[in-house]
C-alpha positions as CSV (number, residue, x, y, z in Angstrom):
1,X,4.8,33.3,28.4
2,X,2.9,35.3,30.3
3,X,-0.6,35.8,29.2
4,X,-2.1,38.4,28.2
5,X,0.0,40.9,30.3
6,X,2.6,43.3,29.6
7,X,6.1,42.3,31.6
8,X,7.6,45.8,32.5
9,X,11.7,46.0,31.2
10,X,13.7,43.9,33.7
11,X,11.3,42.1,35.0
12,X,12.1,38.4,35.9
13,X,10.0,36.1,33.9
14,X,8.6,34.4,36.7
15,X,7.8,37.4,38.4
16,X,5.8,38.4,35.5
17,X,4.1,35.0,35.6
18,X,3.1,35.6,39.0
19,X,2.1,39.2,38.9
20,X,-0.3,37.9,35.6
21,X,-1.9,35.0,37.3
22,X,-0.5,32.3,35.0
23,X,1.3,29.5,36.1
24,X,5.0,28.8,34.1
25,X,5.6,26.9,30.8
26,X,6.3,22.8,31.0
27,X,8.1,21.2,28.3
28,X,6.6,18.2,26.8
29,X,7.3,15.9,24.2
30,X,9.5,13.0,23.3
31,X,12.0,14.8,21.8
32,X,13.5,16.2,24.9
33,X,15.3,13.3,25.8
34,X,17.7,13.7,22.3
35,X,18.3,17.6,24.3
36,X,18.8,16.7,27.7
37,X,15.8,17.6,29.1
38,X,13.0,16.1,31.3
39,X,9.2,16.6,30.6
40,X,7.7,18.6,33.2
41,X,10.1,21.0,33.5
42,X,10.2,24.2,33.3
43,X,10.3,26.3,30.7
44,X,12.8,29.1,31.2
45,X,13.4,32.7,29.8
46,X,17.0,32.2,27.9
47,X,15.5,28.7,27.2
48,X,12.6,29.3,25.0
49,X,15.2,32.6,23.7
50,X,17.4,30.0,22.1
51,X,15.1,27.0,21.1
52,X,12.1,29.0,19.7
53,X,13.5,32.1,18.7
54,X,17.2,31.2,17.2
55,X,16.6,27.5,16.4
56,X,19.3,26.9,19.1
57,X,19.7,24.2,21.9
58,X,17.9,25.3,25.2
59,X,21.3,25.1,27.0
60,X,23.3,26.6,24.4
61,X,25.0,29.3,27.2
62,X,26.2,25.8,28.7
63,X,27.8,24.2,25.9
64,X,29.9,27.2,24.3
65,X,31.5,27.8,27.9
66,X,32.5,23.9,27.4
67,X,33.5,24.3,24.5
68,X,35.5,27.2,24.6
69,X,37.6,25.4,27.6
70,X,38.1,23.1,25.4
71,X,39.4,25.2,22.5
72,X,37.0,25.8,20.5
73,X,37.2,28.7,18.7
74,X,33.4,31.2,19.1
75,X,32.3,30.6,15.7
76,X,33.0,26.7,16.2
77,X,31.1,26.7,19.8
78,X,28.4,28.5,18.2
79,X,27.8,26.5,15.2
80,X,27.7,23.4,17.5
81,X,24.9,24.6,19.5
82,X,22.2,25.2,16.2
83,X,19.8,22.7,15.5
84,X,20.0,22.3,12.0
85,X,20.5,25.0,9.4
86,X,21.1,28.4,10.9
87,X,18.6,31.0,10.6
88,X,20.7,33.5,9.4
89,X,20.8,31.3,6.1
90,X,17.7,31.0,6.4
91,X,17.6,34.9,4.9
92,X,17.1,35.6,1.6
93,X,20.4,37.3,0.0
94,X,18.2,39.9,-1.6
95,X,18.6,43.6,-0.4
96,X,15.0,44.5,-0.4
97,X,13.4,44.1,2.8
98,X,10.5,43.1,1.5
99,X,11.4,39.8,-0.1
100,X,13.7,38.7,2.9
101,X,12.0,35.6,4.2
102,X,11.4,35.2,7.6
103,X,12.6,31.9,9.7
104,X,9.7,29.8,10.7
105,X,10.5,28.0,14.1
106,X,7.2,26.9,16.3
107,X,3.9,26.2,15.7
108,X,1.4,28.0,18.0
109,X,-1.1,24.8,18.5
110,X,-4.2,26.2,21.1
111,X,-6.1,23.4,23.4
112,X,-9.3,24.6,24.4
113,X,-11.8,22.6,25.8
114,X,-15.8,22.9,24.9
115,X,-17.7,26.0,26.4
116,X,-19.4,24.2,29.3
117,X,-16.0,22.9,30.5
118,X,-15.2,26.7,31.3
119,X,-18.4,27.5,33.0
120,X,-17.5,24.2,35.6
121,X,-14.2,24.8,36.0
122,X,-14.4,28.7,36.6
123,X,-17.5,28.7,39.0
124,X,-17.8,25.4,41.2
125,X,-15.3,24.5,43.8
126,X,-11.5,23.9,43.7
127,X,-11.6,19.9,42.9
128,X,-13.6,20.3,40.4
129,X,-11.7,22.8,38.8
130,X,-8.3,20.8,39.9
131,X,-10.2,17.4,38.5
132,X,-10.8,19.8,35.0
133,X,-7.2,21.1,34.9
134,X,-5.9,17.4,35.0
135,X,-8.5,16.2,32.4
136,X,-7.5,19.3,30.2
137,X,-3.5,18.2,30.5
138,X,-4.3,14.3,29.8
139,X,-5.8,15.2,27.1
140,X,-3.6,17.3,25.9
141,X,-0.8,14.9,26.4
142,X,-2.6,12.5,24.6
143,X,-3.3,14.3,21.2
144,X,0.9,15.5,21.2
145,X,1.3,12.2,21.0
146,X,-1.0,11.1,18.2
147,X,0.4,14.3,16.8
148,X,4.2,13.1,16.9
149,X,3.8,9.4,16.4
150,X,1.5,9.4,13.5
151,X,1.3,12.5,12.1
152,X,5.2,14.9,12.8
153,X,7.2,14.4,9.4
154,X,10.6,16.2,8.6
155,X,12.2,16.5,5.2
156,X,14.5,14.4,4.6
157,X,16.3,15.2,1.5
158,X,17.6,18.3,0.0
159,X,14.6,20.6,-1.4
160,X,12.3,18.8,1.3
161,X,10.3,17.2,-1.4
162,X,11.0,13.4,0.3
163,X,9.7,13.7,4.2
164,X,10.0,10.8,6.9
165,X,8.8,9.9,10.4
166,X,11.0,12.4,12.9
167,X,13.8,10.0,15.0
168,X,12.7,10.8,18.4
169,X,9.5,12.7,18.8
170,X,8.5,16.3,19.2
171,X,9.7,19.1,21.8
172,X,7.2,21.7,23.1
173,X,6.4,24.2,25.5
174,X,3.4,24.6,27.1
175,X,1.5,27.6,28.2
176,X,-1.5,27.8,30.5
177,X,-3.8,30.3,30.5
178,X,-7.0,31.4,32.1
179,X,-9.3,34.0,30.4
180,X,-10.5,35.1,27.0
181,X,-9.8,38.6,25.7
182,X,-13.4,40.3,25.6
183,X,-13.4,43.6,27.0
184,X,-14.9,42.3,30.0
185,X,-12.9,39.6,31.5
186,X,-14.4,35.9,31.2
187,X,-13.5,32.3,31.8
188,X,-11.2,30.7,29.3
189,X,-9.3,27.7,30.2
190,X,-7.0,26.9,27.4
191,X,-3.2,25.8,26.7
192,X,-0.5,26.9,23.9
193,X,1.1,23.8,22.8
194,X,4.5,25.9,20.9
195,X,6.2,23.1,19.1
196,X,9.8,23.9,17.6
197,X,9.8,22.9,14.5
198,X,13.6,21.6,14.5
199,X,13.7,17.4,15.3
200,X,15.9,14.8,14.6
201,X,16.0,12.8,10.8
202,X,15.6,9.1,11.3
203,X,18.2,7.8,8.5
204,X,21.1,10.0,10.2
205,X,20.2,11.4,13.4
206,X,20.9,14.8,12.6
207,X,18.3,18.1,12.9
208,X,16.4,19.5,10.7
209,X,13.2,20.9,10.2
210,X,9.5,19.3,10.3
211,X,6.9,19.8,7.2
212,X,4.1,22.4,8.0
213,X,1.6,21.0,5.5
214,X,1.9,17.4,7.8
215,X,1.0,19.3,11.1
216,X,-1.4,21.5,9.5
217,X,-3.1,18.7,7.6
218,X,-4.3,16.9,10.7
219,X,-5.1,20.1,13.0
220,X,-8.8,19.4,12.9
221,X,-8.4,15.7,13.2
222,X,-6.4,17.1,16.3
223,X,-9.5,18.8,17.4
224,X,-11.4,16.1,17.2
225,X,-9.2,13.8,18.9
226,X,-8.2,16.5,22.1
227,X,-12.1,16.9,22.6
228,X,-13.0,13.4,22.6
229,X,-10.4,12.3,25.3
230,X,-11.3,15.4,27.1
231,X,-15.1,13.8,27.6
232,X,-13.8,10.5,28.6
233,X,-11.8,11.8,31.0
234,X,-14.1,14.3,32.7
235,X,-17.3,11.5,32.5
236,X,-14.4,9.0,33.9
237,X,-13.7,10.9,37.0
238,X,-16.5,13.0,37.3
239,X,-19.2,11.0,36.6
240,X,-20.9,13.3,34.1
241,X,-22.3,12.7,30.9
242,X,-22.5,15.1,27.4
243,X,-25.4,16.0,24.8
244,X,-24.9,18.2,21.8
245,X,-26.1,21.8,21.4
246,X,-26.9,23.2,18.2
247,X,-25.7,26.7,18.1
248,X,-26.5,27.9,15.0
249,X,-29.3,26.4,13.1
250,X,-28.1,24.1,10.3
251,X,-24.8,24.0,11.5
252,X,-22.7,21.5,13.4
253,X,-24.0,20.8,17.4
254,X,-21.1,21.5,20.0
255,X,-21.4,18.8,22.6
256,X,-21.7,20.0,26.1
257,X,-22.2,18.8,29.8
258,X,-25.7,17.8,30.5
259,X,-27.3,19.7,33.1
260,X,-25.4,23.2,32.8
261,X,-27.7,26.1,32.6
262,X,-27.2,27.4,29.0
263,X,-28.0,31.0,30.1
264,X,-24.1,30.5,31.7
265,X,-23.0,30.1,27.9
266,X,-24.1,33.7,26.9
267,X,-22.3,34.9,30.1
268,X,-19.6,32.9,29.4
269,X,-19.3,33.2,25.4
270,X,-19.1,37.5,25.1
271,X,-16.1,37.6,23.0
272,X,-18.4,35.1,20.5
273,X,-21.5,37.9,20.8
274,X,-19.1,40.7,19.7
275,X,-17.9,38.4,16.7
276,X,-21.5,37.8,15.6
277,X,-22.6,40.8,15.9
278,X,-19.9,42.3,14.0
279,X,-20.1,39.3,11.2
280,X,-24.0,40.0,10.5
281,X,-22.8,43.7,9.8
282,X,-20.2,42.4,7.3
283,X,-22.5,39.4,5.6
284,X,-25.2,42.5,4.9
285,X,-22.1,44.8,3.2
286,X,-21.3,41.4,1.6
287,X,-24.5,40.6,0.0
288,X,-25.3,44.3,-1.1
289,X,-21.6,44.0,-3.3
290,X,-22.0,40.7,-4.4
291,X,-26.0,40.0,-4.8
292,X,-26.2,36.8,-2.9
293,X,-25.1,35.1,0.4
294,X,-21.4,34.4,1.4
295,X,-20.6,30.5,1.1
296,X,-18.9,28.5,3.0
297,X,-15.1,29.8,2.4
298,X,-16.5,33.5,2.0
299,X,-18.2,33.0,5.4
300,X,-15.1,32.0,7.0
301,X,-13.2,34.7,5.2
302,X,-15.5,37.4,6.7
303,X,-15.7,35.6,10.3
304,X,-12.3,35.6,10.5
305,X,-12.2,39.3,9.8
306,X,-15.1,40.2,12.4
307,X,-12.8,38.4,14.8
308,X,-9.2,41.0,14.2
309,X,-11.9,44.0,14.1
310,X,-13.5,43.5,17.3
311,X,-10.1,41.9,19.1
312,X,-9.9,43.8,22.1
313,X,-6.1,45.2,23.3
314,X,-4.3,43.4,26.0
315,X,-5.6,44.3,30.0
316,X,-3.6,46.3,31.9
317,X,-5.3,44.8,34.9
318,X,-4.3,41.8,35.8
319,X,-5.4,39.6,38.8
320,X,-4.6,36.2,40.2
321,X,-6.5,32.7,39.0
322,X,-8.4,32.9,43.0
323,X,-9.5,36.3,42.2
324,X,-10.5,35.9,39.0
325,X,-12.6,32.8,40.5
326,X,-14.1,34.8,43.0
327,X,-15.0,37.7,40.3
328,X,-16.5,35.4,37.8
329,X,-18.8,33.8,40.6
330,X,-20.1,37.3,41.9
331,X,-20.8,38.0,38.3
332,X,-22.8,35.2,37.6
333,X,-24.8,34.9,41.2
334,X,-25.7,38.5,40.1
335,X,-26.8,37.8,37.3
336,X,-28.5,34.0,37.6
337,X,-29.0,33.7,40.9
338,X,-26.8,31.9,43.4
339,X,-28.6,28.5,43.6
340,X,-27.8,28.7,39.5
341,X,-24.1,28.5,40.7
342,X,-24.0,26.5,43.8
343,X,-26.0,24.1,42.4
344,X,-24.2,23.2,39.2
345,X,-22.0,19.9,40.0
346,X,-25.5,18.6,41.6
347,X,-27.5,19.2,38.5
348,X,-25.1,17.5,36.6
349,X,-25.0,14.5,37.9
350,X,-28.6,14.2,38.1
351,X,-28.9,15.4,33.9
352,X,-25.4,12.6,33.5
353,X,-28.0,9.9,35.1
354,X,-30.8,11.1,32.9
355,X,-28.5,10.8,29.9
356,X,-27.3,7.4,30.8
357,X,-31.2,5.7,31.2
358,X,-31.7,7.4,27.8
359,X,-28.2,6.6,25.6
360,X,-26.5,3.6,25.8
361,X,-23.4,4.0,24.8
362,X,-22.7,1.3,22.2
363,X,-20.7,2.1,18.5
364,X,-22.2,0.3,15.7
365,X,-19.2,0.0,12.8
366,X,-21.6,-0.4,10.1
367,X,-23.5,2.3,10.8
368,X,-21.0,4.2,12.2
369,X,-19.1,4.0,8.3
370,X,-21.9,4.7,6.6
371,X,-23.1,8.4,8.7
372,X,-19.2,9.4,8.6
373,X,-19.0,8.9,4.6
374,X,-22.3,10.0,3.9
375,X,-21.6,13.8,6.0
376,X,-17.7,14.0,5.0
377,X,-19.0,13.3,1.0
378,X,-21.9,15.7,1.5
379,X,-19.6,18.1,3.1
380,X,-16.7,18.5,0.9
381,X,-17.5,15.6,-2.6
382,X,-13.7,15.1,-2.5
383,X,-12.1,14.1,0.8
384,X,-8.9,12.6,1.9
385,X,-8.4,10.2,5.0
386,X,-7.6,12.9,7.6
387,X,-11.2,13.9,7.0
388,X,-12.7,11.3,7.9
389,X,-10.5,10.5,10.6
390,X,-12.0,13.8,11.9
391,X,-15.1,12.8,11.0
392,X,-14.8,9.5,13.2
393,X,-14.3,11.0,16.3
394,X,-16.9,13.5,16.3
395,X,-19.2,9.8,15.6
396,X,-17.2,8.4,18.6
397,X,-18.5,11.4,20.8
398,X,-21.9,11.8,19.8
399,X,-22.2,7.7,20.2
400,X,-20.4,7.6,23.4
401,X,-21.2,10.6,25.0
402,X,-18.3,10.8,27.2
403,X,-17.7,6.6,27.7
404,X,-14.2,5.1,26.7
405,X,-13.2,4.2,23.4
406,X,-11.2,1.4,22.7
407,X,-7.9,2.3,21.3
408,X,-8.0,2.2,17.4
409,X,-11.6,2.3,17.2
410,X,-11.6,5.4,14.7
411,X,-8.9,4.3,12.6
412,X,-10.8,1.0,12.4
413,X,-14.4,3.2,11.1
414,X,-11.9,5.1,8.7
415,X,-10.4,1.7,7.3
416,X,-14.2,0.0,7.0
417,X,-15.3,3.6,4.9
418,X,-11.8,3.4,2.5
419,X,-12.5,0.0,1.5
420,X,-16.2,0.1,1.2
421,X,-17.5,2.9,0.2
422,X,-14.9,5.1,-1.7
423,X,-12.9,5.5,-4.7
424,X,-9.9,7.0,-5.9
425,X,-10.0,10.8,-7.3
426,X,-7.2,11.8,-9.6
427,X,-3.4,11.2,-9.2
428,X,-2.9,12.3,-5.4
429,X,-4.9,11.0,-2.4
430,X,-8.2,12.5,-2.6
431,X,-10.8,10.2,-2.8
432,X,-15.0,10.4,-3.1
433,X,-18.1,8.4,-2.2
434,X,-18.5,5.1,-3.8
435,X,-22.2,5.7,-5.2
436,X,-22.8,2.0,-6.7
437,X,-21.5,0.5,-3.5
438,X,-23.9,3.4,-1.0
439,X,-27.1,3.5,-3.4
440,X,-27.8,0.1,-5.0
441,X,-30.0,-0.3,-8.1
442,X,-32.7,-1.4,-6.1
443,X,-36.1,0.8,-7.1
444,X,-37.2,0.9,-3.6
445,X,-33.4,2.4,-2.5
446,X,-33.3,5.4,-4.8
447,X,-34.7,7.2,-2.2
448,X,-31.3,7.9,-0.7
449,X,-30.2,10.0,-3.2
450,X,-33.3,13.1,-2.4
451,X,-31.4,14.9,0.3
452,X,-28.3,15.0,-1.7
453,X,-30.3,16.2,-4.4
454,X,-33.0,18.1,-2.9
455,X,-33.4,21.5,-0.4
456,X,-30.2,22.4,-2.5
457,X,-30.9,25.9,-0.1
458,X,-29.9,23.9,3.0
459,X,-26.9,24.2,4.6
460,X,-24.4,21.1,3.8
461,X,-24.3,20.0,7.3
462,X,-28.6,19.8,7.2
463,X,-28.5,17.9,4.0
464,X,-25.6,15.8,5.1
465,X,-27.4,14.7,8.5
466,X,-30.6,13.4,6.1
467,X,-27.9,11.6,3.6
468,X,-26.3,9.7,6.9
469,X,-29.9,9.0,8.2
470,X,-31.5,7.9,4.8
471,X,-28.5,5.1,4.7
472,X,-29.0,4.4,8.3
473,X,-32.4,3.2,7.6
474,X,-31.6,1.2,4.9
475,X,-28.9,-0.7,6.9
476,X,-31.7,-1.1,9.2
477,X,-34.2,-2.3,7.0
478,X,-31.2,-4.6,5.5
479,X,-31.0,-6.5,9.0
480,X,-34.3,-6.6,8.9
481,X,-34.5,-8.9,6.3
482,X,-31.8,-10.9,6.8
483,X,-33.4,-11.6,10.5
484,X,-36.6,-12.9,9.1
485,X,-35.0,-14.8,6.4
486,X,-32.4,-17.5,6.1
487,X,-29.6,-16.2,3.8
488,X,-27.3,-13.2,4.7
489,X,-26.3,-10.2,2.5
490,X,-22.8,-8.6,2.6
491,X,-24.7,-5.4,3.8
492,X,-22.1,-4.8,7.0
493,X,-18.7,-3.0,6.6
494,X,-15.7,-5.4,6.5
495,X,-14.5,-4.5,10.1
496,X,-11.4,-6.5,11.6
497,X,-12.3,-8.6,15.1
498,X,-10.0,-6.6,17.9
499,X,-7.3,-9.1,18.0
500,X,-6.2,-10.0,21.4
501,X,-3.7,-13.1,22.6
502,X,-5.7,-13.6,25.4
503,X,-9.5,-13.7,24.1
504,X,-12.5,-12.0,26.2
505,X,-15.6,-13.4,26.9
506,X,-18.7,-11.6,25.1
507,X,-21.5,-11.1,26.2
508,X,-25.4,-10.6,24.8
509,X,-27.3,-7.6,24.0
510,X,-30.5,-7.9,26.2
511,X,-32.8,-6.5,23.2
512,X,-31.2,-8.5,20.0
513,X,-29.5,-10.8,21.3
514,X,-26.0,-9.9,19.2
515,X,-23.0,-10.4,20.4
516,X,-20.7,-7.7,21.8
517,X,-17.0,-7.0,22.8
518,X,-16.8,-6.2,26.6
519,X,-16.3,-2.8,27.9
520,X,-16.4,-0.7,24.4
521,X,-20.0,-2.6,23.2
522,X,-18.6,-2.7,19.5
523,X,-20.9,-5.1,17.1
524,X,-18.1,-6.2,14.8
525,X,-19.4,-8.1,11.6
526,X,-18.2,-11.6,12.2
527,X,-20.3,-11.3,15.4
528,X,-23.3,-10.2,13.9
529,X,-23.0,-12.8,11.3
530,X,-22.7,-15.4,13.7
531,X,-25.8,-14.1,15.7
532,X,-27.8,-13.7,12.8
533,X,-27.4,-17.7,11.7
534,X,-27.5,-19.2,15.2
535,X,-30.9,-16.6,15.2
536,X,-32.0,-18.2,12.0
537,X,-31.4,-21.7,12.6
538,X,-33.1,-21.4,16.4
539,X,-36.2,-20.1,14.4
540,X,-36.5,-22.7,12.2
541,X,-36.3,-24.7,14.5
542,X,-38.8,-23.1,16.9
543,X,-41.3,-23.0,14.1
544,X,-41.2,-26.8,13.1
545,X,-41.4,-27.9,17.0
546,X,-44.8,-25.9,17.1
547,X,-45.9,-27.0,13.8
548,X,-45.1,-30.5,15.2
549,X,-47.2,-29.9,18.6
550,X,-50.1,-28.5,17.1
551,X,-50.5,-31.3,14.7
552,X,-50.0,-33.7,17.8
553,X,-52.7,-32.1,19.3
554,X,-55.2,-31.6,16.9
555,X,-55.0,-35.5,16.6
556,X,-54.9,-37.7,13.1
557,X,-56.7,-34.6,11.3
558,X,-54.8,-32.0,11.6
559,X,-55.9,-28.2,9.5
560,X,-53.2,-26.8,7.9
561,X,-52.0,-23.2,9.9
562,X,-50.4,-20.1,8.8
563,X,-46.7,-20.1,9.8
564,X,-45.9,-18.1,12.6
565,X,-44.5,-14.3,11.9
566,X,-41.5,-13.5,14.0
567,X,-41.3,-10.7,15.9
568,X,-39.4,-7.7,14.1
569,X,-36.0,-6.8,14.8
570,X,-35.6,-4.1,16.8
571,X,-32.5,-1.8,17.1
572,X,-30.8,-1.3,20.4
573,X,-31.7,2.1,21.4
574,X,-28.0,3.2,21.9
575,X,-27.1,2.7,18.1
576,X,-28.5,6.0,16.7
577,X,-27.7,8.2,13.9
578,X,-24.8,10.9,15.1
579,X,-26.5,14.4,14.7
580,X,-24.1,15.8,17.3
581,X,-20.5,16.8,16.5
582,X,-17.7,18.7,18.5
583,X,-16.0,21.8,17.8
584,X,-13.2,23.6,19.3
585,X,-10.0,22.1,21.0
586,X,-7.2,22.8,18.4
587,X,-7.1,25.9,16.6
């Protein structure tokens, strides 16, 4: 509650706040209106006390003193005020210390936005940094909501094995802060989202507590989402655009905003140095003990524990958000230069026009089914939905580049890859690529399968890019055929049209001549279909009017002549393969 600062004995708690720079906690969440609470308020000392710490209602102190007026005996005024089952129940009965369990009651959820988001908002002026803050609490917003409409489950019977959607929503607290923890102070803008895990049951309106393996489950597909609305909303009302980074080789791209100097990430990014740094020392111990490299879960094993070694103790210094700002920017002008600094929201707009005359930003479904199964299979052989539901939004970013989505556009990928191109694994709900339905028996299409089989000393993300590229090009070559002949292939991904009760106009790509939604540029499959026989049939009948005029003028004897070739179709430059993918956001 406040920072990363140590709050004296007695202090006030918004003194605290104020004498460590951050601002105070807001509730949030739907779930305040079943406690009497508004969102946007603040979030206060004896408050957070009661809910988060005792499992208690925030205004607990209120209700006994009613009670009690009213009669109540203590123990009856208390027992009224806990949500659910008291944590001293909670206990185990055992005598040993060591086995007493321990009453879990929030879950720490951390926003953070990508690394070039820091750099803007810490060193250009105060609307831009205002204009970040807003897009940082919108998005934020957003993703709590996914999280508690579709995700938030409680247990609804006794031994929690049965779980149902919670009555009314979720209830958090939200903390803002401003800096990382490296030894030398740097820009950080990120949020702790602490949701109490007591909510309401739907069936009888009484508390109880929400499943961790629900939340948990869907914290990258969190990730994925909080980062994606975080790029429409900053290229909405900033006008900037975003390309991916690749920061380590073979590994996922971040995606950034265009036109940042990326010698401001290595200022920015010194508490990642001091991880890397200590993480090659631990891989080299590694591979001396064990004879080869880490993989992937002994690489995060050992990243995780260069993070706790070189996690630096709390500051004892502590200065306000404007002079932080005003340190950070003497730091870098000494370092870069000032017209690096000064000059940032210029260059950006001039590298988000660049990006724009490059990238249009269209989503293809087919293709857009075909690279998420072909990484997520790659990635893990066994997946379940909320992985590709991750997997879908990175697409959605990398395609879009910051541009609106339309609402249930990734859910709409993920439905086109489960009835495609997957299959059932085992009892539970795992499932894995559908290989007869990616790689058909065609000789000429076997060729898919070498990056899954081959450069086996490649890391998965490497050989999961060629997989998604290698079926790109076959959907491409697919169209291809279908343009210059006259039948059609179920090739596309059964995609549903967007239904609407007041149908929109499309309009035409300029280069293909396929039809489009409005505003999110989605090809759908009925459309395509429809192009492609209307293309067809305008062809054919092209072809015979020239025949027919040649003949005409060649007189009664006319030679025979080779039928025309059309011109090959050619993809829209915006529908690319995804090599760029998010990280950060939700940790």
């Amino acid at each position: 509650m406040v920072g990363d600062g140590h709050r004296r004995a007695g202090m006030p708690l918004h003194a605290a706040q104020d004498e460590a720079g951050v601002p105070p906690g807001v509730w949030k969440g739907r779930g305040l209106a079943a406690l009497g609470l508004a969102a946007g308020g603040a979030v206060t000392e004896r408050q957070a006390e009661l809910l988060l710490g005792e499992g208690r209602h925030p205004d607990a102190d209120r209700i006994e003193r009613e009670l009690l007026a009213q009669g109540k005996s203590p123990a009856q005024a208390r027992r009224a005020t806990v949500l659910g089952r008291p944590i001293e129940h909670n206990r185990s009965p055992s005598t040993d210390k060591a086995k007493e369990r321990t009453p879990w009651l929030a879950f720490d959820l951390v926003f953070r936005p990508p690394p070039t988001a820091h750099i803007a908002w810490a060193l250009m002026d105060d609307e831009h940094r205002r204009v970040l803050e807003l897009c940082d609490d919108i998005a934020r917003d957003k993703t709590l909501a996914w999280l508690e409409e579709s995700v938030a489950q409680i247990r609804s019977k006794a031994g929690g094995k049965q779980r149902a959607r919670v009555k009314d929503g979720l209830v958090v607290a939200v903390f803002r802060h401003y800096e990382s923890r490296a030894t030398e102070s740097r820009p950080l803008l990120h949020s702790h989202a602490v949701v109490s895990v007591r909510a309401r049951r739907p069936h009888d309106g009484k508390w109880g507590n929400l499943s961790a393996d629900s939340l948990m489950t869907h914290i990258v597909a969190a990730d994925t989402l909080y980062v994606l609305h975080f790029m429409e909303e900053v290229s909405a009302r900033l006008g900037w655009a975003w390309e991916p980074r690749e920061v380590t080789p073979g590994r996922r791209p971040v995606m950034d905003i265009a036109g940042i100097d990326r010698r401001l990430i290595g200022w920015q990014s010194t508490r990642r140095q001091q991880i890397e740094d200590a993480l090659s020392v631990l891989t080299e111990k590694y591979e001396e003990k064990q004879g080869h490299a880490p993989g992937e879960r002994a690489g995060y094993a050992l990243a995780c524990q260069a993070a706790d070694q070189t996690r630096s103790p709390k500051r004892t210094e502590l200065l306000s958000l404007t002079e932080l700002r005003t340190r950070w920017r003497d730091s870098a002008i000494g370092a870069f230069g000032a017209c690096t600094v000064y000059r940032l929201a210029e260059r950006a707009r001039a590298a988000a026009a660049a990006v724009w005359a490059r990238v249009r930003p269209l989503v293809d479904l087919a293709l857009a089914a075909v690279d998420v199964v072909a990484v997520v299979y790659v990635m893990r052989g066994a997946f379940a939905r909320h992985h590709l539901l991750a997997e879908a939004r990175r697409h959605l970013a990398y395609a879009l580049r910051g541009r609106r989505h339309e609402p249930g556009l990734d859910e709409r990928i993920v439905q086109a890859v489960v009835d495609d191109y997957t299959r059932p694994v085992g009892r539970g709900r795992m499932m894995t690529a559908d290989l007869r339905a990616l790689y058909p028996r065609d000789t000429e299409d076997q060729a898919v399968l070498r990056p899954l089989t081959r450069k086996r000393t490649a890391p998965p993300y490497e050989r999961a890019r060629l997989a998604a590229d290698a079926l790109a090009a076959r959907v491409r070559t697919a169209r291809r055929a279908e343009r210059l002949g006259s039948r059609l292939r179920p090739y596309t991904v059964a995609v549903p049209v967007a239904s609407s009760s007041h149908p929109r106009p499309l309009r035409t790509s300029p280069k293909d001549g396929r039809l489009l939604e409005p505003e999110t540029g989605v090809v759908t499959v009925e459309q395509t279909r429809r192009t492609l026989e209307a293309a067809a049939a305008q062809m054919a009948a092209t072809l015979q009017d020239s025949r027919r005029a040649r003949e005409a003028a060649r007189g009664p004897r006319p030679q025979p002549t080779p039928a025309t070739t059309p011109q090959p179709h050619t993809q829209h430059p915006g529908i690319q393969p995804a090599p760029g993918r998010t990280t950060g956001g939700v940790t």
